[in-house]
Structure formats: structure tokens, C-alpha cells
C-alpha positions in Angstrom: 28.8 163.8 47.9 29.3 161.5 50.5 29.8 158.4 48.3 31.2 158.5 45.3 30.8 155.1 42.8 32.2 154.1 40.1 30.4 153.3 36.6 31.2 151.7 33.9 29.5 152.4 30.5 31.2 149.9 27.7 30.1 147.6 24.8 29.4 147.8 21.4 26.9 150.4 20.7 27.3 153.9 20.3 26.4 156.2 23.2 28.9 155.4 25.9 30.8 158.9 25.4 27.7 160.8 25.9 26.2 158.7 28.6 29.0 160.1 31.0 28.8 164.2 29.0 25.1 163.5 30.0 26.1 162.2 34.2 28.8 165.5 34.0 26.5 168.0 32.6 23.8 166.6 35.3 26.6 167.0 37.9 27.1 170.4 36.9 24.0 171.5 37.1 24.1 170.3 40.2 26.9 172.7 41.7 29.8 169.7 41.0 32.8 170.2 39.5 34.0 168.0 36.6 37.0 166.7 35.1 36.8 164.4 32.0 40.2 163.1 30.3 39.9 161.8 27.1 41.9 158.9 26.1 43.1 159.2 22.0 41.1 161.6 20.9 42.1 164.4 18.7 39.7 165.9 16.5 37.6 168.9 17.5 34.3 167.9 18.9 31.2 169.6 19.5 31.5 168.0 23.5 35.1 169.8 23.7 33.7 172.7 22.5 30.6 172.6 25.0 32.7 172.1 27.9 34.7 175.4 27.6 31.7 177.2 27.9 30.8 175.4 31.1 34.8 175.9 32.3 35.7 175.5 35.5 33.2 173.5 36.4 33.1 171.2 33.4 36.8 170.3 32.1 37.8 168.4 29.7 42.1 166.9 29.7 43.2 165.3 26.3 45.6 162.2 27.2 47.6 160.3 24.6 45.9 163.0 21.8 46.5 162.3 18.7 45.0 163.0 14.8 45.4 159.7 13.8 43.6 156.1 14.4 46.0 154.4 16.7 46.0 151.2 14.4 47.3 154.3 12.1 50.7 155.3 13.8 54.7 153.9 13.2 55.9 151.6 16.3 58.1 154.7 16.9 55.2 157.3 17.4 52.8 154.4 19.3 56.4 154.4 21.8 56.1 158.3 22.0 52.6 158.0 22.8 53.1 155.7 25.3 55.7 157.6 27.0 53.9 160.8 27.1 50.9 159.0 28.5 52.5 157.5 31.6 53.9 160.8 32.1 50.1 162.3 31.6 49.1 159.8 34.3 50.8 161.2 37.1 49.1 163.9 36.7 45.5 162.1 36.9 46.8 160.4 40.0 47.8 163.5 41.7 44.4 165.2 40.8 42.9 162.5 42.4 45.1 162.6 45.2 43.9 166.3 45.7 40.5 165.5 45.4 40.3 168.7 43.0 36.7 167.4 41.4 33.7 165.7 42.4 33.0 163.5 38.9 35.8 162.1 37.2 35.6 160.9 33.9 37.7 159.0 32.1 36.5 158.5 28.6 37.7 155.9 26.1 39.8 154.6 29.1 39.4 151.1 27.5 41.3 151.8 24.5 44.3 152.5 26.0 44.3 150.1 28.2 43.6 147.3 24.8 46.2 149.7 23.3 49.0 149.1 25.4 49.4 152.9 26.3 47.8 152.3 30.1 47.9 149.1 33.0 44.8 147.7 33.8 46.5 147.5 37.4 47.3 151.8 36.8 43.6 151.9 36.5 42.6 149.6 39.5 44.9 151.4 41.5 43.1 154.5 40.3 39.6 152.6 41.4 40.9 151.5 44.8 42.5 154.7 45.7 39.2 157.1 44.5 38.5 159.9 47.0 35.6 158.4 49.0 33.3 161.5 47.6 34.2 161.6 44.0 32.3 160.0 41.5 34.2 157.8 39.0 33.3 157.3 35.6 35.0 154.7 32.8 33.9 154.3 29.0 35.0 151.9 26.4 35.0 148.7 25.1 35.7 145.5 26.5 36.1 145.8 30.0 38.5 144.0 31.8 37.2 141.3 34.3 39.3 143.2 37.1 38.0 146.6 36.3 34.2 145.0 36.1 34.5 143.4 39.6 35.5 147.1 41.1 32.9 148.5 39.7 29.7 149.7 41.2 27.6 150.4 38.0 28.2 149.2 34.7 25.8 150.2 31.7 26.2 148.4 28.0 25.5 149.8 25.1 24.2 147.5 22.6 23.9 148.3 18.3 20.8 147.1 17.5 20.9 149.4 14.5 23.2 152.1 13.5 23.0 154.2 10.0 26.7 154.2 9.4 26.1 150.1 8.5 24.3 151.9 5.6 27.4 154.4 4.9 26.9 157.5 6.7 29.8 159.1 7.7 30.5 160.3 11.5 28.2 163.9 11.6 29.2 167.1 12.9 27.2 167.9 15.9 26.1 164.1 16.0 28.6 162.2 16.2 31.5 164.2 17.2 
């Protein structure tokens, strides 16, 4: 690509996750290469297990993993988690520094910048210093104004209606 943007997909509604799987899986097929890092995520998922068939093109990085809800974990493990995830970031910016994909996902990136665990000025910095080619993705709730300003696309997803208001649980193969 010659220009690479960056898109936001955020709000309330469910979808945002598999709006970018659907852009990466596009890019793919395409002949791009793929990197998505998921932000507090833990669980096996039908899109982690998807993505190791498509490997190396389509990759997927779990950052700040973890089994529980954050709202879930001791001020001692939300520290450890925190810790591990700057140290996790590094990495991201170095990946980006090499340029080693041409879409990069970062999926629930929101969360851990609400949760404490990321800077919203780490992630501008990450915006401002994107490889001019690479395509830059962000999901999650709430973005922040500074993000939305450097952003050249932002979708939101809106619950109209959703079945779990009515009790069904999250659905293997559905929802994760």
C-alpha cells in the first residue's frame, strides 16, 4: 500500500472485533500480511483459532492476557499486568518500527487504555509514528477525543437489539 490509514471501530454494539477479523482476512486475501494484538483477552476463541490456520500472514499477539474480567483481579495482579504490558509494548513499537506487517490491528485497544494498563499518549505516539504504508486498526469503547482526531476512519457500532438482553449466554463460534 501506499497509504496506510487508520480506523477506528468503537461504541456500544457488538461487532467491533470482527469488523477488523473481517478488514485482516480481506487483507489477506489480498497478499497482506497481518498482525492483530489483542488487548485482555484470554479465553480460546474461534478467531484465535482461525488465524493459525492463516499463519504467517494472519497473526494474532495476546497483550496483558489474562482469564479473568479485569474488574475481577487483586490491585497486586492489575500492577503485574500492567508491568508486563509496558514491557509487551516495546515490542509493538519495534514491530512497527520494522514495518514487519502491512495491517495492524489492535483489538480491544480501548480497554486498556480505560484500564490504566496503556497511555493514550503510547497510543498517539503509535498513530503518529505508523509506517506511512501500513494500515492501522483500533477497537473498543469510548474513544478518546485525541485518538478520534488522528483518526482517518472511525465506524460505531450501535445495540439496537442484542439477545443476551434476553439471557443468552456468549456462544461458541458466535461470540467467541
Amino acid at each position: 500500500m501506499e497509504v496506510g490509514y487508520v480506523q477506528v471501530y468503537t461504541g456500544e454494539g457488538k461487532g467491533k472485533t470482527t469488523a477488523a477479523l473481517g478488514q485482516g482476512l480481506r487483507a489477506v486475501g489480498r497478499g497482506l500480511k497481518v498482525v492483530m494484538v489483542q488487548f485482555l483477552k484470554g479465553i480460546e476463541s474461534g478467531e484465535l483459532e482461525a488465524a493459525r490456520r492463516l499463519e504467517p500472514e494472519f497473526t494474532i499477539m495476546r497483550f496483558a492476557e489474562t482469564k479473568k474480567f479485569f474488574w475481577q483481579l487483586t490491585d497486586e495482579e492489575k500492577a503485574q499486568l500492567k508491568e508486563k504490558t509496558q514491557e509487551e509494548m516495546q515490542k509493538l513499537e519495534q514491530l512497527m518500527e520494522e514495518g514487519s506487517c502491512d495491517v495492524l490491528i489492535l483489538d480491544e485497544i480501548m480497554a486498556a487504555i480505560h484500564n490504566g494498563l496503556v497511555g493514550v499518549e503510547q497510543v498517539c505516539r503509535l498513530i503518529d509514528n505508523k509506517p506511512k504504508g501500513m494500515e492501522l486498526i483500533l477497537t473498543g469503547r469510548d474513544v478518546p477525543r485525541e485518538i478520534a482526531d488522528r483518526a482517518d476512519l472511525i465506524t460505531e457500532m450501535r445495540n439496537v437489539k442484542h439477545y443476551m438482553d434476553k439471557g443468552v449466554p456468549a456462544r461458541k463460534g458466535i461470540e467467541y
